[in-house]
C-alpha positions as CSV (number, residue, x, y, z in Angstrom):
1,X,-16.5,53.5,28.7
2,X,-14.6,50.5,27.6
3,X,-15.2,49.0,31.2
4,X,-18.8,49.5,30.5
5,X,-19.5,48.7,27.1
6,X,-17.6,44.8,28.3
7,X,-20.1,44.5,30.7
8,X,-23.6,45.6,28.8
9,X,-24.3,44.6,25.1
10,X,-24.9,48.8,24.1
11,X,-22.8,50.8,21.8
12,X,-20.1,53.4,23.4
13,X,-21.5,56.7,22.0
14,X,-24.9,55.3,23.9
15,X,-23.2,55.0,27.2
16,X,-21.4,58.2,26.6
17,X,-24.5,60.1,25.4
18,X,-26.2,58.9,28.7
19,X,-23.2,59.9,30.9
20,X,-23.3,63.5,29.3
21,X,-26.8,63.8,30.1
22,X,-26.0,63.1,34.0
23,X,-23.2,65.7,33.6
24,X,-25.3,68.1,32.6
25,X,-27.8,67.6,35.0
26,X,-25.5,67.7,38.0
27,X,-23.6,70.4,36.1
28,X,-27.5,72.6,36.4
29,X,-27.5,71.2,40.0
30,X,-24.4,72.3,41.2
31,X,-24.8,76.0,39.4
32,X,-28.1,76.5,40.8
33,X,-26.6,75.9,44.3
34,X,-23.8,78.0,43.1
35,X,-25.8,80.8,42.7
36,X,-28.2,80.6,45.7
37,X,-25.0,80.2,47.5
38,X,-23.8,83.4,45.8
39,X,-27.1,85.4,46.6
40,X,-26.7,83.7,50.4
41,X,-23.3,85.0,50.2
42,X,-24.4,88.9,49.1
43,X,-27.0,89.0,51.7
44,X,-24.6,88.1,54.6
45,X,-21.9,90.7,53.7
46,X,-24.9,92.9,53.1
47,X,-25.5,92.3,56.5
48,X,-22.3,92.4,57.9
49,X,-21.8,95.5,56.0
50,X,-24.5,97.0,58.4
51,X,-22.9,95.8,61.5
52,X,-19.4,97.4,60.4
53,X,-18.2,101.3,60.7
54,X,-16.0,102.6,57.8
55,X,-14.8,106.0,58.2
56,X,-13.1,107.5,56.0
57,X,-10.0,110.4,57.0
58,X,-9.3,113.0,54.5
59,X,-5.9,114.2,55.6
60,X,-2.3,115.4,54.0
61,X,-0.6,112.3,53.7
62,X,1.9,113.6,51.5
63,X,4.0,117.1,50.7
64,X,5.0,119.7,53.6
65,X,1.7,119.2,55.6
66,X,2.6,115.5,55.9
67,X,3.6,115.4,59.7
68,X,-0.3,116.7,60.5
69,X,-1.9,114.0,58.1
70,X,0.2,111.4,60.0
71,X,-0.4,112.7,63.5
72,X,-4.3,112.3,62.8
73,X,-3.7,108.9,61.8
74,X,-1.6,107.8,65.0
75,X,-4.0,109.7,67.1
76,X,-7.0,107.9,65.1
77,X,-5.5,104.8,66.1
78,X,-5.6,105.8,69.8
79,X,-9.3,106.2,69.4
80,X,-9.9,103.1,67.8
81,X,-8.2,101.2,71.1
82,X,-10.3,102.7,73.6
83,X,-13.2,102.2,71.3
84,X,-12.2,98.4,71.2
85,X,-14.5,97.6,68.8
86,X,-13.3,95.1,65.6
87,X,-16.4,96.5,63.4
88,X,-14.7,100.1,63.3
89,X,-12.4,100.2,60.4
90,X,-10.5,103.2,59.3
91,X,-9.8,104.0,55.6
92,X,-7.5,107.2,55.3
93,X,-7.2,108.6,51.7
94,X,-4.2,111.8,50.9
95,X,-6.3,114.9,50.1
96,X,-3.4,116.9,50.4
97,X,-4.0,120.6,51.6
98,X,-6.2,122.6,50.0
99,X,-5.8,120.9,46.4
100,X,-9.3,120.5,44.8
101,X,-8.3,117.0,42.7
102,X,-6.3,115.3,45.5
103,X,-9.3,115.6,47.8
104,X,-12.1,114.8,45.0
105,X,-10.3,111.5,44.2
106,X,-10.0,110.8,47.6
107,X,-13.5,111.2,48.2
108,X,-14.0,109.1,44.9
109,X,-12.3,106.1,46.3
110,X,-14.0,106.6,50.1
111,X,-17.4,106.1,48.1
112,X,-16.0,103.7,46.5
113,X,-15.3,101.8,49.8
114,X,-18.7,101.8,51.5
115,X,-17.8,105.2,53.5
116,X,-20.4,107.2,54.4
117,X,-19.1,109.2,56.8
118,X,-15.5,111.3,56.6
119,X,-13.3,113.0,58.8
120,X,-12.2,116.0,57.7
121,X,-11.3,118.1,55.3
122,X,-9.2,120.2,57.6
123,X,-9.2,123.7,56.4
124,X,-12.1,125.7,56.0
125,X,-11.7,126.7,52.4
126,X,-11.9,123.1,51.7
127,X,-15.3,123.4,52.5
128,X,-16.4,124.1,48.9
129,X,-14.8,121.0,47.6
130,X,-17.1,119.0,49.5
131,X,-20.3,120.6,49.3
132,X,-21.7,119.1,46.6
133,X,-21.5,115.3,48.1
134,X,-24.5,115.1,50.1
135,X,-24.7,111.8,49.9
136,X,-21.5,111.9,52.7
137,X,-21.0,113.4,56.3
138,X,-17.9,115.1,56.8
139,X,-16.9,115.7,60.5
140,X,-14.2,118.5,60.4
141,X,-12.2,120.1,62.7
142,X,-12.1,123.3,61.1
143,X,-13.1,125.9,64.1
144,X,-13.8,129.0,61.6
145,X,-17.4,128.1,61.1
146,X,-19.3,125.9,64.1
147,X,-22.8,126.1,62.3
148,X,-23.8,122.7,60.7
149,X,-23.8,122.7,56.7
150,X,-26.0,120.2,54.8
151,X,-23.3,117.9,54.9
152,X,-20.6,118.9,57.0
153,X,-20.2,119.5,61.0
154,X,-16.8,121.8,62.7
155,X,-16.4,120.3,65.9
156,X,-12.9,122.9,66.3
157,X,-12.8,125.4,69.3
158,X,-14.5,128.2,67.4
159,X,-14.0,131.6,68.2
160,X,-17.6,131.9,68.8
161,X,-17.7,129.3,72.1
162,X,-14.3,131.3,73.2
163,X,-16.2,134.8,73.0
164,X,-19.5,133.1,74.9
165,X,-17.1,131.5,77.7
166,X,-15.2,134.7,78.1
167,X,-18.3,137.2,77.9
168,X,-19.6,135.2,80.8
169,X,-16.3,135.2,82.7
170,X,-16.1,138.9,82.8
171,X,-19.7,139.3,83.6
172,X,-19.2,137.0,86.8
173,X,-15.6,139.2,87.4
174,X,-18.7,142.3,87.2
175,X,-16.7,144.1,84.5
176,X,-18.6,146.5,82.5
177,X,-16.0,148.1,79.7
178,X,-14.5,145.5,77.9
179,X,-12.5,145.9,75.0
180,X,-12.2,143.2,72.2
181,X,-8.8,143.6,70.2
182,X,-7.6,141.7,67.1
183,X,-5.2,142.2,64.5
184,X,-5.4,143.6,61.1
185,X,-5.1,140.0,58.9
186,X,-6.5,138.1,56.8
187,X,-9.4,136.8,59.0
188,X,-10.2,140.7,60.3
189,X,-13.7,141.0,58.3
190,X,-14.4,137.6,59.8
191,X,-14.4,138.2,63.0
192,X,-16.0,141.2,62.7
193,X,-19.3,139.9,61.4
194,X,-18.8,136.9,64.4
195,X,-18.9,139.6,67.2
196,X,-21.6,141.5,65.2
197,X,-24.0,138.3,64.9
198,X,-23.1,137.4,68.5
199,X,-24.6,140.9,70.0
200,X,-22.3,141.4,73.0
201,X,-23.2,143.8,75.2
202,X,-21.3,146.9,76.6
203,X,-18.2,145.9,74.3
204,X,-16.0,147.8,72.1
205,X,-13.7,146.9,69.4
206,X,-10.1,147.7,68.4
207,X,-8.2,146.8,65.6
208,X,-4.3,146.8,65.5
209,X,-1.3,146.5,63.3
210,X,0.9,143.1,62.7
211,X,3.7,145.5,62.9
212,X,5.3,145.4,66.5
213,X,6.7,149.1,65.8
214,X,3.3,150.2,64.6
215,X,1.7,148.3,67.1
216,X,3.4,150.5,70.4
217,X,2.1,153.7,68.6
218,X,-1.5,152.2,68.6
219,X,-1.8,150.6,72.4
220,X,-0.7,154.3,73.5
221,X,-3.8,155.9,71.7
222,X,-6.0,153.2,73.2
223,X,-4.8,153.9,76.7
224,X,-4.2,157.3,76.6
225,X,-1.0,156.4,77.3
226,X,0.3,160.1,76.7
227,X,-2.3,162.6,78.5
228,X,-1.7,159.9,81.5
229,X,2.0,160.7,81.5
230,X,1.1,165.0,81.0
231,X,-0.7,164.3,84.3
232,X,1.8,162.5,85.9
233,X,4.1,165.4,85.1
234,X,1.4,168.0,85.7
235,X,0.6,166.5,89.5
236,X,4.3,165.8,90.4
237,X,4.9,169.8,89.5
238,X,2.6,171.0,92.5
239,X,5.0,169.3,95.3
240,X,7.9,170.1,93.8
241,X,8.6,173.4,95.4
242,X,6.7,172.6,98.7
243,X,8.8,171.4,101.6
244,X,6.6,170.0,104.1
245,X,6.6,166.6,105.2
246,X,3.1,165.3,103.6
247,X,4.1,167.1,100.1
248,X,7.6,165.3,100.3
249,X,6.2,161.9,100.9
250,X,3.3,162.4,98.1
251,X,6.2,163.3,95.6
252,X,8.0,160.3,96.2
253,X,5.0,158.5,95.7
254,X,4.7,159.6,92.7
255,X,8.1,159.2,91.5
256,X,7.2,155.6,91.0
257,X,4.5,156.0,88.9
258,X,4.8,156.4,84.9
259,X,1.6,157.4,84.7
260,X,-1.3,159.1,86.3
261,X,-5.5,158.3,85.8
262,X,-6.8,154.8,84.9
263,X,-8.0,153.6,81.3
264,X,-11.2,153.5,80.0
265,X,-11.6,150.0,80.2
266,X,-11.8,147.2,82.9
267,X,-11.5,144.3,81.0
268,X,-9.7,143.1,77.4
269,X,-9.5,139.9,75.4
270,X,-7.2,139.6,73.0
271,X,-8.0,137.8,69.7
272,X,-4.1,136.6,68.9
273,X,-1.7,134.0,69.4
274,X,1.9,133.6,70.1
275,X,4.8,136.3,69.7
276,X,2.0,138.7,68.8
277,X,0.1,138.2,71.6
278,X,3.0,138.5,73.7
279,X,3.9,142.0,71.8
280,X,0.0,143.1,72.3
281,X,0.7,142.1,76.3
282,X,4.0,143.8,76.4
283,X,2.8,146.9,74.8
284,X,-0.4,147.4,77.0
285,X,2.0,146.6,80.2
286,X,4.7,149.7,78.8
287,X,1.5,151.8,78.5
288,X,1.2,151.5,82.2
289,X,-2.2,149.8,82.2
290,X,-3.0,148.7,85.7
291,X,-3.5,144.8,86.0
292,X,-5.3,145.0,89.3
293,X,-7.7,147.2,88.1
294,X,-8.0,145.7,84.0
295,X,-9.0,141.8,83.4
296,X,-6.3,140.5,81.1
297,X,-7.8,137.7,78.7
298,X,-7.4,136.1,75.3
299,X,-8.1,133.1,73.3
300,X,-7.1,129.1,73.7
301,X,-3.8,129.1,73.6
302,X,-3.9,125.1,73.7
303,X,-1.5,125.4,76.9
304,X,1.3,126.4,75.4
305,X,4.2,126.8,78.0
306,X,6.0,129.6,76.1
307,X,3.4,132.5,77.4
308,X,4.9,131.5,81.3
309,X,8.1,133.3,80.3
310,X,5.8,136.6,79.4
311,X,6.9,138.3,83.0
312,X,5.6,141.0,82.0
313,X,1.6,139.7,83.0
314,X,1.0,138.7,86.2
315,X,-2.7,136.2,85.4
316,X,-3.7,136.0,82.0
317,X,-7.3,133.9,81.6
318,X,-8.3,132.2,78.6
319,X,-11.2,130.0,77.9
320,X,-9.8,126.2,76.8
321,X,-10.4,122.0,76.4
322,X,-9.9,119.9,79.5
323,X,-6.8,120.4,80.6
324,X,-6.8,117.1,82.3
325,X,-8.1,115.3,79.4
326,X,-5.6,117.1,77.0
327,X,-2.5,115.9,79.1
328,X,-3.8,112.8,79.5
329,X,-3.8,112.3,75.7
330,X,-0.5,114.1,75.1
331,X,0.9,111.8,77.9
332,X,-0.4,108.5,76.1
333,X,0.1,109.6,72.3
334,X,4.0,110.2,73.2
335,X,3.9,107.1,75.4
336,X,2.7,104.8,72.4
337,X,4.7,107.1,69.2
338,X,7.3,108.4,70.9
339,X,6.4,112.0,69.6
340,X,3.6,114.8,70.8
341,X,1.2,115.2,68.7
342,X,-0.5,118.1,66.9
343,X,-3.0,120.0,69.3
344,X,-5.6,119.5,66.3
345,X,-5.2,115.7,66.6
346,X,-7.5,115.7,69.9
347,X,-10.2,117.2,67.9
348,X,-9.7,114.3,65.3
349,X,-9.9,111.9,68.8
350,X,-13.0,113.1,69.6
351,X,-14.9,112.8,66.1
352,X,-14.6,109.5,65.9
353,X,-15.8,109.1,69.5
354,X,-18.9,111.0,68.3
355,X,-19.4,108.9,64.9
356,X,-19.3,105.7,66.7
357,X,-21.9,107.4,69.6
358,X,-24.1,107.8,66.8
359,X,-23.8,104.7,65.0
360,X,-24.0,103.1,68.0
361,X,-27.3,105.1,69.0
362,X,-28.9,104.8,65.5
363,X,-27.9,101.3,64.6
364,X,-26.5,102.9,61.5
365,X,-25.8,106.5,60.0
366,X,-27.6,107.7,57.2
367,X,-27.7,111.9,57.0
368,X,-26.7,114.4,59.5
369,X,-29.6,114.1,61.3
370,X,-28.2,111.2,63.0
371,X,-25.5,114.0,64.7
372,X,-28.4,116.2,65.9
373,X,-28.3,115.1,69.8
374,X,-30.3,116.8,72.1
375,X,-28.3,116.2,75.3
376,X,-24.8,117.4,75.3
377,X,-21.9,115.5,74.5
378,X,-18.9,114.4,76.3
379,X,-15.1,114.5,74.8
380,X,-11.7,114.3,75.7
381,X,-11.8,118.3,74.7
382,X,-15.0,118.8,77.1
383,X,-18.8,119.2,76.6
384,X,-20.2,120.1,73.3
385,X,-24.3,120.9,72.0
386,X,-25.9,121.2,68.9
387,X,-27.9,124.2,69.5
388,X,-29.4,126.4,67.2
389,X,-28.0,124.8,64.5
390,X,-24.4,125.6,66.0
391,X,-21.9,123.0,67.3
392,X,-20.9,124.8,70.9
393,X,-18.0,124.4,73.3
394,X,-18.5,124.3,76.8
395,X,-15.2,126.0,77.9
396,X,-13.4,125.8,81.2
397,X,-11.5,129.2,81.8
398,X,-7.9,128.6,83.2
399,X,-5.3,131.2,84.2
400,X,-1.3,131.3,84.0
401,X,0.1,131.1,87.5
402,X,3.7,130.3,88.9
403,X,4.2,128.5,85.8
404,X,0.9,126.4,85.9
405,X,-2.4,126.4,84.3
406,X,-4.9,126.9,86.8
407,X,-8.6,126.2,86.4
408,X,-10.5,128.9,87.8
């Protein structure tokens, strides 16, 4: 000012009055291209915001189911590779297990975040927690219930895609008297009302005690396990006294039998897992039930080696995911953590395959219509529809044989 007030004959509070106006001026100026800058701004990150993926995981992060939360998060991380994609983001939140706050903040803060569509929850009585946000997707894989909810979809091996796959099996092995067992838990009532709504022809239930020692008792009345031995006895009483050559050989014959007659039934799947399916198997072998005459099957045992040591069965045939496929993943998850991962993990793999199929397809995802395909669709665990307002597993059947899985 002093520069300028040399130089022109005005007073200083002149000069300095005409310099504020300027500043003001330029000061409008620059906030007006502040702002349009700022709107600019918004309408690119709204549109990059459309170009980008957030999904959300729901998982036990923390507490005793931990080691499951973090498996789905390694194996998420897997997907995201082979996916290859920079605008698929991941944003995992602890829901804990089956704890009704943990798993309401955590959808809180997904919201929060852009998310609009969530893996999990994991368990099926979860499902209540999450109900009431229909303004999300949740992609579980929960197998208990494979119909789609307004706002969720169970992509798990559900019993009912087990019971189609092996239903047709036995049909194509032309068995006729099949026998569905299960044990007497907590899930009983369920299953019951699954094989009711599924209408399966020419089969019969049977339930059966937890307990191994009850359990003996019960696979004895089912076969008939005891009038079969009374005719063993019976038949092996009218050679006894006879001496010729025919009568001596028949005896010995029978001398190697337990029991005598067949069972009325030519086929069985069992509904159980582990030791308790090995105690079902062991039990119906010790009741002398004839394996080339009965089909021996049961549910997706996820290839667990263990049942190769059961010597007791000779083939045992389950319905199950892509063996191939399965390994494969195994293979690579312990290749890049060092670990195996939990079999539910590959179920976890595949749902965000299918969100990003779908977001792909639809250019964005805004409901669960968006999920409705009509082809089938393709996993690492095999083919899957939406039919009928039912997610369904297209099951390979494989069998235990010389300590290998075979696909039959």
């Amino acid at each position: 000012l002093r520069v300028i007030s040399s130089r022109f004959p005005i007073g200083v509070e002149t000069i300095y009055k005409y310099l504020e106006s300027i500043f003001i001026m330029k000061s409008k100026i620059i906030i007006s291209i502040f702002c349009l800058l700022i709107i600019f701004n918004s309408n690119l990150l709204s549109d990059e915001d459309n170009k980008t993926l957030k999904v959300g995981l729901l998982a036990p992060l923390s507490g005793s189911y931990s080691e499951i939360g973090n498996s789905l998060l390694y194996s998420l991380q897997l997907s995201l590779e082979e996916i290859n994609d920079e605008n698929v983001f991941i944003i995992p939140k602890d829901s804990g297990f089956k704890d009704k706050d943990k798993i309401n903040l955590a959808i809180s803060q997904l919201r929060s975040s852009g998310v609009k569509v969530i893996i999990g929850p994991l368990a099926y009585e979860e499902f209540e927690y999450v109900k009431k946000y229909n303004d999300l997707i949740f992609i579980s894989p929960s197998n208990i219930n494979p119909e789609i909810l307004n706002n969720i979809i169970s992509i798990g091996v559900s019993l009912e895609s087990q019971l189609i796959a092996l239903t047709k099996f036995i049909k194509e092995q032309k068995k006729t008297k099949t026998i569905i067992m299960f044990p007497e838990n907590d899930y009983l009532k369920i299953i019951e009302k699954k094989i009711e709504n599924l209408n399966l022809k020419n089969i019969k239930t049977f339930t059966y005690s937890s307990n191994p020692e009850v359990l003996t008792g019960e696979i004895e009345i089912l076969t008939n396990y005891n009038q079969r031995k009374r005719n063993l006895e019976l038949k092996k009483k009218m050679f006894q006294d006879k001496e010729d050559q025919q009568s001596i050989k028949e005896l010995e014959r029978l001398e190697q039998l337990y029991t005598l007659g067949d069972v009325n039934f030519d086929s069985i799947i069992i509904l159980d897992f582990g030791n308790n399916l090995k105690s079902v198997l062991t039990s119906l072998v010790y009741s002398d039930v004839n394996q080339d005459k009965v089909l021996f099957t049961t549910l997706n045992q996820w290839f667990d080696e263990s049942i190769f040591y059961e010597n007791t069965i000779k083939n045992l045939y389950y319905p199950s995911v892509n063996y191939k496929e399965f390994k494969k993943y195994n293979n690579k998850y312990y290749k890049k953590f060092n670990i195996y991962p939990n079999e539910i993990t590959i179920l976890a793999y595949d749902a965000l395959g299918l969100i990003y199929y779908a977001w792909n397809k639809n250019g964005e995802i805004n409901s669960i219509k968006d999920f409705l395909f009509k082809n089938k669709i393709k996993g690492k665990i095999g083919t899957f529809s939406f039919k009928d307002g039912k997610v369904i597993q297209e099951l390979d059947i494989y069998k235990t044989d010389k300590k290998k899985f075979i696909k039959f």
